[in-house]
Backbone of each chain as ProteinMPNN parsed JSONL, in Angstrom:
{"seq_chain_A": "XXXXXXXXXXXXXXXXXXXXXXXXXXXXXXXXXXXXXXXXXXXXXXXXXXXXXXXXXXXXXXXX", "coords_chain_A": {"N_chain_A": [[10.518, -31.134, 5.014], [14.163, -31.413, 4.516], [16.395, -32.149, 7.288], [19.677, -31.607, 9.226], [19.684, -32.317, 11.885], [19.945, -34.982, 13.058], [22.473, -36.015, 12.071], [24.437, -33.813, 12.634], [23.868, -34.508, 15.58], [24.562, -37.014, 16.175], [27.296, -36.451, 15.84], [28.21, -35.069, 18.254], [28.163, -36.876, 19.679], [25.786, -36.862, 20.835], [22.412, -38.131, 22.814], [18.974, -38.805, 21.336], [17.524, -37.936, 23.925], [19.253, -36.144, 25.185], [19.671, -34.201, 23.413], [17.503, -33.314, 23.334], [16.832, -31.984, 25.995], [18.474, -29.932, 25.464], [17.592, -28.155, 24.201], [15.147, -27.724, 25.212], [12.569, -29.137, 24.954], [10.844, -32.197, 24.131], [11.527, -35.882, 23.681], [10.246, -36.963, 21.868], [9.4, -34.606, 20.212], [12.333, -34.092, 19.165], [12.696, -36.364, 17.778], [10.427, -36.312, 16.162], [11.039, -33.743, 14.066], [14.084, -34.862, 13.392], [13.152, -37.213, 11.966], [11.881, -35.755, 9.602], [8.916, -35.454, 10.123], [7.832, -33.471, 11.294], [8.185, -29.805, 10.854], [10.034, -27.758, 12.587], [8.784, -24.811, 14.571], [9.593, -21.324, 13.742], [11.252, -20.179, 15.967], [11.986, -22.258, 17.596], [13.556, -23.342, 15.701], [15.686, -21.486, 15.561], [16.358, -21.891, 17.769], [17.638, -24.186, 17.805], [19.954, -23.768, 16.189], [21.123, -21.678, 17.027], [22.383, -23.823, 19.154], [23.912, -25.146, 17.918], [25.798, -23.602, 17.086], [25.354, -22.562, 14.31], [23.928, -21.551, 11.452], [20.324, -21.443, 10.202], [20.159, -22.009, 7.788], [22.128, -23.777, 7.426], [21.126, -26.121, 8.829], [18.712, -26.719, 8.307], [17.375, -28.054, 4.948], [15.144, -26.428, 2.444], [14.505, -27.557, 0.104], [12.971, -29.788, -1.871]], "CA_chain_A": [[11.788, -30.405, 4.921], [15.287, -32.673, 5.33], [17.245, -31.515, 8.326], [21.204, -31.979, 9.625], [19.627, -32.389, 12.752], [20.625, -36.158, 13.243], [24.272, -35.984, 11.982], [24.675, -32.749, 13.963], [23.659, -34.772, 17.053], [25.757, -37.667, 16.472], [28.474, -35.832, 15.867], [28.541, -34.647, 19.161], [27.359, -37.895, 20.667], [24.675, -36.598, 21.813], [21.584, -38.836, 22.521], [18.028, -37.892, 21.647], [17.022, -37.294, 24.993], [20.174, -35.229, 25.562], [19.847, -33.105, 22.268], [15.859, -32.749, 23.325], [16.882, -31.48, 26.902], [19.267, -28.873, 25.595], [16.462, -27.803, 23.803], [13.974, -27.74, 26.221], [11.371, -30.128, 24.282], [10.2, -33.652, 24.508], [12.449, -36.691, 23.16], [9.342, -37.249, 20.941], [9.792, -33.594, 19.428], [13.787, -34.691, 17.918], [12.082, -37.724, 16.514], [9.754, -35.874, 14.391], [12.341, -33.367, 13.415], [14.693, -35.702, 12.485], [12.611, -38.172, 10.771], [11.526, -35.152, 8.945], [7.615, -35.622, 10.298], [7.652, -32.568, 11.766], [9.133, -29.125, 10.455], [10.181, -26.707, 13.803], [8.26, -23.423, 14.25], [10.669, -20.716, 13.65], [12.1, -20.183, 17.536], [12.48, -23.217, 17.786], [14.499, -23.226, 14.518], [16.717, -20.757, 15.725], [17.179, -22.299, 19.221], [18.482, -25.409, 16.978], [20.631, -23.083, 14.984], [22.089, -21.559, 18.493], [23.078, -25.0, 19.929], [25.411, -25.973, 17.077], [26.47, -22.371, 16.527], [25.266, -22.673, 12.711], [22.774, -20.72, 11.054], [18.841, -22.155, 10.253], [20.057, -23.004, 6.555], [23.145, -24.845, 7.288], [20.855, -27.134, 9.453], [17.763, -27.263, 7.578], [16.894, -27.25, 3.604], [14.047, -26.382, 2.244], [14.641, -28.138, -1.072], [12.319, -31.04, -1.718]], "C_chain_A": [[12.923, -31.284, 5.454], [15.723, -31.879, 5.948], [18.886, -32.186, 8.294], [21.054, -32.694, 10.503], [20.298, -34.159, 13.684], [22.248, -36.537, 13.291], [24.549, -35.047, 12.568], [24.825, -33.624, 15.492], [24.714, -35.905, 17.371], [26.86, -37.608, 16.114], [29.027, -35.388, 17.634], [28.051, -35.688, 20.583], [26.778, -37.924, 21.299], [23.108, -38.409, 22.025], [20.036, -37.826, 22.26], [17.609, -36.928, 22.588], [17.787, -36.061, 25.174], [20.257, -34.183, 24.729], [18.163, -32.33, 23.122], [16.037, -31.655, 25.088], [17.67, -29.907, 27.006], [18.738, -28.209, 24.756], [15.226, -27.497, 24.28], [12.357, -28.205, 25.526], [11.732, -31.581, 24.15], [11.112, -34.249, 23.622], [11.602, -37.008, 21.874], [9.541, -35.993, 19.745], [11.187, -33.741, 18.522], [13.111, -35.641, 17.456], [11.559, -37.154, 15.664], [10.399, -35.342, 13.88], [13.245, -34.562, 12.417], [13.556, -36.31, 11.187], [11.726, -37.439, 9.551], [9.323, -34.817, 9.189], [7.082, -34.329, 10.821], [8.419, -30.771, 11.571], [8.54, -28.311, 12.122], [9.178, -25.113, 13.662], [10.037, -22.411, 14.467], [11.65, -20.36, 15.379], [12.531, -21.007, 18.054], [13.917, -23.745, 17.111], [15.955, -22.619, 14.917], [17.076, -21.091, 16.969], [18.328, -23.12, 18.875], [19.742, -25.135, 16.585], [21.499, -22.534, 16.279], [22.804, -22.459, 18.681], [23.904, -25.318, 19.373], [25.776, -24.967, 16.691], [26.434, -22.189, 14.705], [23.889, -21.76, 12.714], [21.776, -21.533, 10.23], [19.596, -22.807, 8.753], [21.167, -23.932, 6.12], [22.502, -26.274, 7.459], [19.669, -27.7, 8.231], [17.641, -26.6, 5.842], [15.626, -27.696, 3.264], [13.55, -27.037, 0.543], [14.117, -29.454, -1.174], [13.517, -32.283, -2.184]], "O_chain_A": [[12.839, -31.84, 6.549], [15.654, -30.727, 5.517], [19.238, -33.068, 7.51], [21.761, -33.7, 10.567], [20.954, -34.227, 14.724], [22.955, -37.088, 14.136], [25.233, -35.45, 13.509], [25.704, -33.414, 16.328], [25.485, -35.927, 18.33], [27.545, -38.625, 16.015], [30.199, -35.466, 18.002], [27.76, -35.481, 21.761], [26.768, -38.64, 22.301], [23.112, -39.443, 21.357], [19.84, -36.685, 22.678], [17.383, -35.726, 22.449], [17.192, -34.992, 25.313], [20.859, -33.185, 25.126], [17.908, -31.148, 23.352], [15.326, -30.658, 25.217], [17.644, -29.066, 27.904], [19.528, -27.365, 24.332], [14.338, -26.996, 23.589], [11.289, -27.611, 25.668], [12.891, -31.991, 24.074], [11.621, -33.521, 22.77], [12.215, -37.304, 20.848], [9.786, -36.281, 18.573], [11.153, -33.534, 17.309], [13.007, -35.522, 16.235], [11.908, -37.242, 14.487], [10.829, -35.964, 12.908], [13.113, -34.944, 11.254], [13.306, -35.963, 10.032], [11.054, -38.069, 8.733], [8.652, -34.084, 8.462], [5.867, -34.141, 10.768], [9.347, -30.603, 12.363], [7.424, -28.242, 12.638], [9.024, -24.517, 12.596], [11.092, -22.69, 15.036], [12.877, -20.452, 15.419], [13.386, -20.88, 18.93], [14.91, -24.275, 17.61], [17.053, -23.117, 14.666], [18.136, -20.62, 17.382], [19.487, -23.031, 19.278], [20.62, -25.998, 16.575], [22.6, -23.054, 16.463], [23.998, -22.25, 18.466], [24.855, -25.831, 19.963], [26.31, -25.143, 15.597], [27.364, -21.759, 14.022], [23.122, -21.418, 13.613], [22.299, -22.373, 9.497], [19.593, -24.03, 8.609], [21.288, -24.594, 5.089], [22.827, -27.283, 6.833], [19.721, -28.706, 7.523], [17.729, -25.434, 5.457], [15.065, -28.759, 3.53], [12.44, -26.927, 0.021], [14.745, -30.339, -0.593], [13.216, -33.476, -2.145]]}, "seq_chain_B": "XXXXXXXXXXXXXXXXXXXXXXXXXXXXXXXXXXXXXXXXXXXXXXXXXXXXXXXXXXXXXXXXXXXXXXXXXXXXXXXXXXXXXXXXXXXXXXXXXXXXXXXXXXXXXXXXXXXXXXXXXXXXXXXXXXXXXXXXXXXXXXXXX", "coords_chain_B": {"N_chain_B": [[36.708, -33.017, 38.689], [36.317, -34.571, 35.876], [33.984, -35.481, 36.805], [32.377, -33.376, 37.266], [32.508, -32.484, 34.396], [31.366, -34.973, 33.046], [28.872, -34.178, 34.167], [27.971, -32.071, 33.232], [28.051, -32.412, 30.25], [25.533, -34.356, 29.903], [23.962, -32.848, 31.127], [21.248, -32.532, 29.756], [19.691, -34.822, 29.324], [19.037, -34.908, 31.927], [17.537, -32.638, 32.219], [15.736, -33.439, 30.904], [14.67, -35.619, 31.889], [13.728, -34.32, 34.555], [11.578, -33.091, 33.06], [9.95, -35.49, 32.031], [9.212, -36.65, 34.722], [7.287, -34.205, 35.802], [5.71, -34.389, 33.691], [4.382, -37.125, 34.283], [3.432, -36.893, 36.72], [1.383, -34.592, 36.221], [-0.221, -36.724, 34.82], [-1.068, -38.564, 36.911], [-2.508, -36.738, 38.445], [-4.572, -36.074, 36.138], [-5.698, -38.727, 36.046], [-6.736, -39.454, 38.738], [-8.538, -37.534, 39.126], [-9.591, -38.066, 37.149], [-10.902, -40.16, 38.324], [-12.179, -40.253, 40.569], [-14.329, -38.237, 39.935], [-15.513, -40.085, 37.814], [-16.69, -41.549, 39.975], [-18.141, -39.839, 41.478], [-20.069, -39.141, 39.649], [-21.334, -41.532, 38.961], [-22.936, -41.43, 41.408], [-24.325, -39.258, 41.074], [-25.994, -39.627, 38.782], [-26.991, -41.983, 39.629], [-27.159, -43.491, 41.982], [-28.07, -41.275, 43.974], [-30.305, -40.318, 41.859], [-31.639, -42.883, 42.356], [-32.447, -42.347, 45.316], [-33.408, -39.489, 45.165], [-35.07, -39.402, 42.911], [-36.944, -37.71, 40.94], [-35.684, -34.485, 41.471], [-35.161, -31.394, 42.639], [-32.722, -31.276, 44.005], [-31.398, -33.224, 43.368], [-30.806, -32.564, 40.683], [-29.501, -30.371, 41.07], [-27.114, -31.715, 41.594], [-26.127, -32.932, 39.49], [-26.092, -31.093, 38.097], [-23.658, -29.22, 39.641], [-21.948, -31.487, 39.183], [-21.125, -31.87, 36.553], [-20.135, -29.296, 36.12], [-18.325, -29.379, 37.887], [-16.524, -30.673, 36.818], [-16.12, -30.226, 34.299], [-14.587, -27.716, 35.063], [-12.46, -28.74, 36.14], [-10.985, -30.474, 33.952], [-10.459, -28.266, 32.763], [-8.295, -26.487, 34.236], [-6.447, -28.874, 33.924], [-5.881, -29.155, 31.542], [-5.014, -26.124, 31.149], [-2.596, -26.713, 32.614], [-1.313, -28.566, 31.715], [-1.029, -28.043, 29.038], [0.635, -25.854, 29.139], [2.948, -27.381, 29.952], [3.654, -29.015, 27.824], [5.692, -29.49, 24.93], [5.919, -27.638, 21.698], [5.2, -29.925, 19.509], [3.968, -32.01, 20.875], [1.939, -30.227, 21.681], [0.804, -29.547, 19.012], [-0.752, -32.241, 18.618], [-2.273, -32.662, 20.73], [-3.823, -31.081, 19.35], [-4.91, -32.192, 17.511], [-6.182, -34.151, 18.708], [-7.816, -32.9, 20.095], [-9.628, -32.347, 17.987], [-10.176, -34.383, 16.857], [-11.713, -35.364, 18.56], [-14.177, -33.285, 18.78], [-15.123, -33.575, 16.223], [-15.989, -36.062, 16.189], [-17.856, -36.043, 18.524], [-19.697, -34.11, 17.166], [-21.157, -35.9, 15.21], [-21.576, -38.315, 16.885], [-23.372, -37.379, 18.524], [-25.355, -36.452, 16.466], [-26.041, -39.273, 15.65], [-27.063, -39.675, 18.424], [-29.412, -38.325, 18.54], [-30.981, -38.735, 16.605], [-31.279, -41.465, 16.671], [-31.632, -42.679, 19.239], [-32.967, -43.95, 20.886], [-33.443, -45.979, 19.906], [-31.125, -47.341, 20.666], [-29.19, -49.003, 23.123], [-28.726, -47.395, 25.464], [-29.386, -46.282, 28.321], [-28.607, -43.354, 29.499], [-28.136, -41.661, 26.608], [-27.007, -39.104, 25.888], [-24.645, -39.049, 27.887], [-23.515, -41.408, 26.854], [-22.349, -40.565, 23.913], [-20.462, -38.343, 25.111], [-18.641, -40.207, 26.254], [-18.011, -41.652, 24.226], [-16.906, -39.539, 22.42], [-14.903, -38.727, 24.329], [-13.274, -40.951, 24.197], [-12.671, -41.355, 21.435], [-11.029, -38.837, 21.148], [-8.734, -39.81, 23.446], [-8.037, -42.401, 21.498], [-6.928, -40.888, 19.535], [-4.785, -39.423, 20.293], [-3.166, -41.648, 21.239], [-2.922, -43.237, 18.953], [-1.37, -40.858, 17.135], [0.901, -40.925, 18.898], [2.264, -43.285, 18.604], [2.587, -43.758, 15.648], [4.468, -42.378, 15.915]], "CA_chain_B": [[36.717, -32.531, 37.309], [36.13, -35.812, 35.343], [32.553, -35.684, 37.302], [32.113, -31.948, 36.413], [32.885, -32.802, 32.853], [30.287, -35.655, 32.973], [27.218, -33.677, 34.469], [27.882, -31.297, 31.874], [27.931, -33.404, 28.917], [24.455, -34.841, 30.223], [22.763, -31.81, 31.691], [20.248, -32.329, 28.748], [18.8, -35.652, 29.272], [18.549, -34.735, 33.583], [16.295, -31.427, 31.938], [14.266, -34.355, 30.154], [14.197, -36.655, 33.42], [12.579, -33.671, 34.958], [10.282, -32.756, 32.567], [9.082, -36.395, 32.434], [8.438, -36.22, 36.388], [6.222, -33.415, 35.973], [4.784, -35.097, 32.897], [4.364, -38.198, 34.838], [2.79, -36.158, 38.049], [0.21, -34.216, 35.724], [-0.949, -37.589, 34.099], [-1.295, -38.991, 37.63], [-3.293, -36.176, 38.543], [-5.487, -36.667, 35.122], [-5.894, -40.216, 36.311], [-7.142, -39.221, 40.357], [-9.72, -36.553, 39.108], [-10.885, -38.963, 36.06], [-11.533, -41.367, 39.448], [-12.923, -38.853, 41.483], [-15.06, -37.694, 38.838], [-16.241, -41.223, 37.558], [-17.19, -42.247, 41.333], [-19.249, -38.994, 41.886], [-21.056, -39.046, 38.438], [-22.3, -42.666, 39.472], [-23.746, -41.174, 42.01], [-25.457, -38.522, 40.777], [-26.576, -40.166, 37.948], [-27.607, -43.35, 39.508], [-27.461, -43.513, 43.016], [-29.15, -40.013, 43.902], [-31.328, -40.381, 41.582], [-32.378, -43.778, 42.877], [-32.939, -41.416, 46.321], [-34.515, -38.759, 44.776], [-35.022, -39.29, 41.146], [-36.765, -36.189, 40.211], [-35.79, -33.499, 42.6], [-34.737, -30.073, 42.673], [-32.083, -31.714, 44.687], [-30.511, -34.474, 42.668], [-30.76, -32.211, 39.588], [-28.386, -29.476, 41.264], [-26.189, -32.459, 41.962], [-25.895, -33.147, 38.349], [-25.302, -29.79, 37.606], [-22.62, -29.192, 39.842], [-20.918, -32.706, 38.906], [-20.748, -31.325, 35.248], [-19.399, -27.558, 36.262], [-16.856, -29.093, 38.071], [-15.967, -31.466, 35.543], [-15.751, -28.877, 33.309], [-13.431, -26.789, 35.75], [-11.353, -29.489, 36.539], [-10.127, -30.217, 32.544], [-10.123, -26.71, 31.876], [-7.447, -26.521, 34.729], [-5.682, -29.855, 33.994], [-5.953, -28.826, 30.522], [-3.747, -25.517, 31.418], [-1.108, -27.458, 33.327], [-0.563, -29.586, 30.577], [-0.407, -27.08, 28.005], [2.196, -25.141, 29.757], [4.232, -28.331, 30.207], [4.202, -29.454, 26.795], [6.541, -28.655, 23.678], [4.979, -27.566, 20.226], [5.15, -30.92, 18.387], [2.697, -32.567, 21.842], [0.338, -29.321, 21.587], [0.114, -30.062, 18.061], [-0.864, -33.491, 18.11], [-3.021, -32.205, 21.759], [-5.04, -29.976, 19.327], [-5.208, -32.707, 16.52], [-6.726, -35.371, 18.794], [-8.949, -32.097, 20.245], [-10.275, -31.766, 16.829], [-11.266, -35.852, 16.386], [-13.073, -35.462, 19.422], [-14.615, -32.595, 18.32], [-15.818, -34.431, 14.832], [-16.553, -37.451, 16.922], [-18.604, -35.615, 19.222], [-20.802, -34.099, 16.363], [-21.501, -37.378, 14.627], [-22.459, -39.142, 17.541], [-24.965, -36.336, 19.054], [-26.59, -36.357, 15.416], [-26.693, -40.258, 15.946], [-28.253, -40.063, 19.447], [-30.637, -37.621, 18.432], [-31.946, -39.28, 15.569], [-31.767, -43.142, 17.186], [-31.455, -42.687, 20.541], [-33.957, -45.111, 21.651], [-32.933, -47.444, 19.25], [-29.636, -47.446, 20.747], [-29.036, -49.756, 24.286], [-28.101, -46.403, 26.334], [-29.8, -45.325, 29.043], [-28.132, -42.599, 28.984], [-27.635, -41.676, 24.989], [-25.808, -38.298, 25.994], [-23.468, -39.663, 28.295], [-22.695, -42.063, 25.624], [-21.78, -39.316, 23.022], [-19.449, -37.994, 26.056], [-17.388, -41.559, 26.392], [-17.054, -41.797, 22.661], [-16.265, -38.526, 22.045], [-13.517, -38.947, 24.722], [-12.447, -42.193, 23.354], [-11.792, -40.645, 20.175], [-9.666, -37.988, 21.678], [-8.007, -40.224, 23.655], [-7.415, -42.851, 20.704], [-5.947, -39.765, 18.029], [-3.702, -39.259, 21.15], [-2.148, -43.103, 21.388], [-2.41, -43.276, 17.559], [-0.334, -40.627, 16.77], [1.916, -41.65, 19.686], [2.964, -44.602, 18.087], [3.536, -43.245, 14.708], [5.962, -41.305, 16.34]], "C_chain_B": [[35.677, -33.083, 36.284], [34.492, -35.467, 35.54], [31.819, -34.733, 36.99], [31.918, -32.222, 34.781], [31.571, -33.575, 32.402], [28.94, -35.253, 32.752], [27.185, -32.944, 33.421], [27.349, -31.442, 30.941], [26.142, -34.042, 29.057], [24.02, -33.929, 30.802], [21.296, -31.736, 30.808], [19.286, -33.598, 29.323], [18.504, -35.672, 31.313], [17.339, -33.603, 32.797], [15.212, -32.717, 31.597], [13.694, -35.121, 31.368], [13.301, -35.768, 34.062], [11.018, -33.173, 34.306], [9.185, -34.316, 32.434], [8.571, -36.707, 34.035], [7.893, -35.752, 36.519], [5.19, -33.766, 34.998], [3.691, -36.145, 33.538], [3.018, -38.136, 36.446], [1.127, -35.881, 37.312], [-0.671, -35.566, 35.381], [-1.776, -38.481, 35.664], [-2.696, -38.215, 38.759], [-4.448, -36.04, 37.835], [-6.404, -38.271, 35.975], [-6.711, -40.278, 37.644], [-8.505, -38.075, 39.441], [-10.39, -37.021, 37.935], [-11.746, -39.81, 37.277], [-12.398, -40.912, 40.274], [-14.675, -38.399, 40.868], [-16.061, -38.792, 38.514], [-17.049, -41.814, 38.817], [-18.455, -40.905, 41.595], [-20.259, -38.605, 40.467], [-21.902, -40.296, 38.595], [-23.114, -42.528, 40.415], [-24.794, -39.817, 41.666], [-26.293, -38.33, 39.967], [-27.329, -41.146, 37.882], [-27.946, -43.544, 40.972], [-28.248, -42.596, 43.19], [-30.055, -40.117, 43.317], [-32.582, -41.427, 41.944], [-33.448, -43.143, 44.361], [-33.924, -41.077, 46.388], [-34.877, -38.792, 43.079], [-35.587, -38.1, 40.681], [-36.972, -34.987, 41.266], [-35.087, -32.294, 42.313], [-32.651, -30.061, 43.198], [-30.667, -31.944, 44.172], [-30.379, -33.388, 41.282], [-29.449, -30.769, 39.452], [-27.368, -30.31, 41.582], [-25.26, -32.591, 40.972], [-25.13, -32.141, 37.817], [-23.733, -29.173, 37.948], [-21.982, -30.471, 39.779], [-20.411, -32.041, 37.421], [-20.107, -29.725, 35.42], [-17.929, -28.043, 36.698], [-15.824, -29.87, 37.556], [-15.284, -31.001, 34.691], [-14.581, -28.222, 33.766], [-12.164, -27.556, 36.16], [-10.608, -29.713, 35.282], [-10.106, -29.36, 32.423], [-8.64, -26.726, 32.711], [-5.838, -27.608, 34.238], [-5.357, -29.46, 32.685], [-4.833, -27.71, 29.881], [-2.631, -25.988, 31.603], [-0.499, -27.91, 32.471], [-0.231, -29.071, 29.282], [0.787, -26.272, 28.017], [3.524, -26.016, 29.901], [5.055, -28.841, 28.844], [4.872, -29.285, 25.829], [5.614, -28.318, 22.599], [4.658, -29.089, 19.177], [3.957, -31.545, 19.842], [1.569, -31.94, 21.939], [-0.547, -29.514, 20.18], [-0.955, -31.299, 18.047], [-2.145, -33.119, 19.123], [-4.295, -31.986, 20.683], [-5.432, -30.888, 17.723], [-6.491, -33.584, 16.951], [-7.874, -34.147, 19.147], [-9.937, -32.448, 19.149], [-10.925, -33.665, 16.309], [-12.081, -35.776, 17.368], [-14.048, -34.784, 19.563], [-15.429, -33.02, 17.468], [-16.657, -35.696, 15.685], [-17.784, -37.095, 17.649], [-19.794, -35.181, 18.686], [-21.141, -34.931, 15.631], [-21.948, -37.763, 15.471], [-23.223, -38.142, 18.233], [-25.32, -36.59, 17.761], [-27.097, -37.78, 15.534], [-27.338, -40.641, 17.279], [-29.076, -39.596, 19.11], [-31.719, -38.359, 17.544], [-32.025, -41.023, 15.748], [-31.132, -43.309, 18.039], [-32.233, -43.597, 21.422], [-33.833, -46.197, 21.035], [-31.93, -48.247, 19.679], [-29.931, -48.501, 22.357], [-28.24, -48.837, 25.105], [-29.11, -46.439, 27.139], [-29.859, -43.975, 29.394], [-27.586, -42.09, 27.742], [-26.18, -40.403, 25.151], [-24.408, -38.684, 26.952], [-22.815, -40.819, 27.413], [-21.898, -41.456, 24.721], [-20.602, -38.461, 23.69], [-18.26, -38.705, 26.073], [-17.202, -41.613, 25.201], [-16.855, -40.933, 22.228], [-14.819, -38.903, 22.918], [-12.41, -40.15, 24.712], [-11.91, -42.181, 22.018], [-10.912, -40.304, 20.239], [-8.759, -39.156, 22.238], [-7.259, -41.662, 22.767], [-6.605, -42.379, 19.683], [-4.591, -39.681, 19.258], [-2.057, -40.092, 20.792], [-1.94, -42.854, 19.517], [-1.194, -42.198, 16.87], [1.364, -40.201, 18.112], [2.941, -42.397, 19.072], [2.909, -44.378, 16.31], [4.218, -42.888, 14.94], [5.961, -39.742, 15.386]], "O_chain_B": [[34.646, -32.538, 35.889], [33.798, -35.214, 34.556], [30.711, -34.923, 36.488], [30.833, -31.994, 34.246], [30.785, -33.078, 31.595], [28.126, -35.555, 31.879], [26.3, -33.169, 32.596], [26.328, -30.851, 30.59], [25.587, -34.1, 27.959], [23.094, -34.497, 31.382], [20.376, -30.992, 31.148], [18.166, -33.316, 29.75], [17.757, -36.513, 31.814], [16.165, -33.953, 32.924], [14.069, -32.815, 32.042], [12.514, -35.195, 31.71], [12.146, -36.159, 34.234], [9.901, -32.985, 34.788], [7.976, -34.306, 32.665], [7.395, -36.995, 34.257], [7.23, -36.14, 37.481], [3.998, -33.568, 35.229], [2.473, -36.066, 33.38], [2.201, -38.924, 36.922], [0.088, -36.492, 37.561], [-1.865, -35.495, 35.674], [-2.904, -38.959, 35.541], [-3.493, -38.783, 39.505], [-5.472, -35.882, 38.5], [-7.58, -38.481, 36.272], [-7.46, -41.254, 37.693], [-9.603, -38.623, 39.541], [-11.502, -36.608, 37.608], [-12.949, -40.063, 37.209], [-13.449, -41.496, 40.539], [-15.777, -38.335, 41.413], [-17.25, -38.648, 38.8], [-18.027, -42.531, 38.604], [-19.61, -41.212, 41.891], [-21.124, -37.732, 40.521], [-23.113, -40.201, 38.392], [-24.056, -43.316, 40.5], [-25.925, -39.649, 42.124], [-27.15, -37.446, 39.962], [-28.075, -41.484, 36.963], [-29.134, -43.78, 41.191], [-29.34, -42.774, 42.649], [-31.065, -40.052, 44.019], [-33.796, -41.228, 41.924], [-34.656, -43.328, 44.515], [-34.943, -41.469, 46.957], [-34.782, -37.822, 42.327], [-34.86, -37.362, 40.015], [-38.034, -34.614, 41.765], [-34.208, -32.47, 41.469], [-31.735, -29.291, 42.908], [-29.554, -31.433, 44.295], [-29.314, -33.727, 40.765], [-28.816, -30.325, 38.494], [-26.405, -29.645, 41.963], [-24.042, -32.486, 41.117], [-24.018, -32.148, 37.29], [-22.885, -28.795, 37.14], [-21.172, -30.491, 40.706], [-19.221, -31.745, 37.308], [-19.585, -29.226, 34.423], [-16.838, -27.614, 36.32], [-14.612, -29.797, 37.756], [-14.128, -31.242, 34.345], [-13.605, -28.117, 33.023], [-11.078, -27.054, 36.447], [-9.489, -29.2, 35.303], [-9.367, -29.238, 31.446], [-7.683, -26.969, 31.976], [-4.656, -27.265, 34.217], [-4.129, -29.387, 32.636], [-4.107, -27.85, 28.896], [-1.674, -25.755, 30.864], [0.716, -27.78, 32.319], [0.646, -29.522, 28.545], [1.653, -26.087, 27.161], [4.694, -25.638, 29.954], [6.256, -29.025, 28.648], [4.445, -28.156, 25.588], [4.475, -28.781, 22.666], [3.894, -29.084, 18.212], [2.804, -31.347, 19.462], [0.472, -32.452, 22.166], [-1.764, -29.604, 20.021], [-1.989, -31.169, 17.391], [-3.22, -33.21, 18.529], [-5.424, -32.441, 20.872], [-6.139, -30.335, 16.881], [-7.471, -33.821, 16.245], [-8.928, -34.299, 18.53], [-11.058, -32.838, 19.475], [-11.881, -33.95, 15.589], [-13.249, -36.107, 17.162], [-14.951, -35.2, 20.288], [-16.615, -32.928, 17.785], [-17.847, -36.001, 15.611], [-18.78, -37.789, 17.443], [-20.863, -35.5, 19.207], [-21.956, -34.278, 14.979], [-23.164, -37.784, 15.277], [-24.189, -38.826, 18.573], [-26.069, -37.539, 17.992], [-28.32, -37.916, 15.551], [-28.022, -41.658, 17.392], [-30.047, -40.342, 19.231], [-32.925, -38.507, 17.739], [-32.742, -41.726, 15.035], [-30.095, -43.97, 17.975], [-31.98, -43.843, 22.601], [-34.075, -47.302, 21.522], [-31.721, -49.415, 19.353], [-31.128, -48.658, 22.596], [-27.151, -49.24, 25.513], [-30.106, -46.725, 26.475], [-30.931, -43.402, 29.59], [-26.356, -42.059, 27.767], [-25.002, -40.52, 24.812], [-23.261, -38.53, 26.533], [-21.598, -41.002, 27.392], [-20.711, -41.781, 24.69], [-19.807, -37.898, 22.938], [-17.133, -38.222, 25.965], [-16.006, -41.63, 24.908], [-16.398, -41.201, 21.117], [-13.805, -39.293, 22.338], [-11.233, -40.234, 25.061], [-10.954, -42.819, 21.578], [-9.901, -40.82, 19.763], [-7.925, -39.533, 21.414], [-6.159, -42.063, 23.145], [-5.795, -43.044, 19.038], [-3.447, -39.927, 18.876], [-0.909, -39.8, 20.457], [-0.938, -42.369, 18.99], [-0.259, -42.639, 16.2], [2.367, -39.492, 18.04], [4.154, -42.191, 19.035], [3.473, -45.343, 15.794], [5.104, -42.916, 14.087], [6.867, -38.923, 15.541]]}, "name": "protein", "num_of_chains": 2, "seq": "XXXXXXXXXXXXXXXXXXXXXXXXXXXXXXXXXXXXXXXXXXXXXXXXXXXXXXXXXXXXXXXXXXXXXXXXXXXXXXXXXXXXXXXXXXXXXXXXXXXXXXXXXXXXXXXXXXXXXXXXXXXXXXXXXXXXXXXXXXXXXXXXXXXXXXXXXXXXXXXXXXXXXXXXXXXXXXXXXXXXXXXXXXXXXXXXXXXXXXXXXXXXXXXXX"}
């Protein structure tokens, strides 16, 4: 599944670590995300979707 | 202000600093009760038995070395589940599952050429390469990222 999640983050100059902490999961967890290796379970999804005040399908599509 | 402003902006990667400290702690604790563990299995596998080799004795030694073996990953096992995010439990319950496979493959090959083999122990062999499995699915998909 492609995500925003990358351009979201450096938009806000965040760094991994710093996106993964305001998230409360591992710097390893944004890597897979991003790099697409990993799709979020849904609570997670919507924590994502909290932090940048956007809703799950701004961030992520499900469109191959 | 300025300094306010700062911590702010970075309150995320201090959450991560801590969670690697407790990461860092648990693994160190892994690491003391693998040592612990490895020093009192030499003895009750090799020393003791040298003692008493077949005793009522040495054989409850064994037993409780393996119970509390057992009780000690089950514990460490908790800790570290509770610490970790969903993408580390995943991968946790991926490498579980090679050491799992690993584990039944090599018991069918001690059983069936176990004396062929240069063990002394065949099942404690099937133990270390089962947990050399696990702990290689670990590193491997580590470093895929």
């Amino acid at each position: 599944m492609k995500n925003r999640l990358k351009v979201l983050r450096a938009e806000r100059n965040w760094s991994q670590a710093e996106l993964a902490g305001r998230l409360d999961v591992s710097r390893q967890a944004v890597n897979a995300i991003e790099t697409g290796k990993y799709d979020p379970s849904l609570p997670l999804a919507f924590r994502i979707a909290r932090l940048f005040a956007m809703s799950i399908e701004e961030i992520f599509d499900d469109q191959q | 202000m300025i300094n306010n402003d700062a911590r702010e902006a970075s309150w995320g990667e201090r959450n991560v600093e801590r969670r690697t400290r407790r990461r860092w702690a648990l693994a160190g604790a892994g690491v003391a009760t693998s040592i612990v563990f490895g020093l009192a299995g030499q003895y009750v596998t090799s020393v003791g038995r040298f003692v008493a080799p077949v005793s009522d004795a040495a054989d409850a030694g064994s037993l409780l070395w393996a119970v509390g073996l057992i009780l000690a990953a089950a514990i460490l096992f908790r800790l570290i589940w509770r610490e970790i995010d969903e993408v580390q439990r995943r991968r946790l319950v991926n490498a579980a599952a090679v050491g799992g496979v690993a584990s039944m493959a090599l018991l069918l090959l001690a059983q069936a050429a176990g004396r062929m083999l240069p063990f002394a122990e065949p099942m404690m062999a099937v133990f270390v390469g089962a947990a050399a499995a696990l702990i290689s699915a670990i590193i491997f998909q580590r470093i895929r990222g």
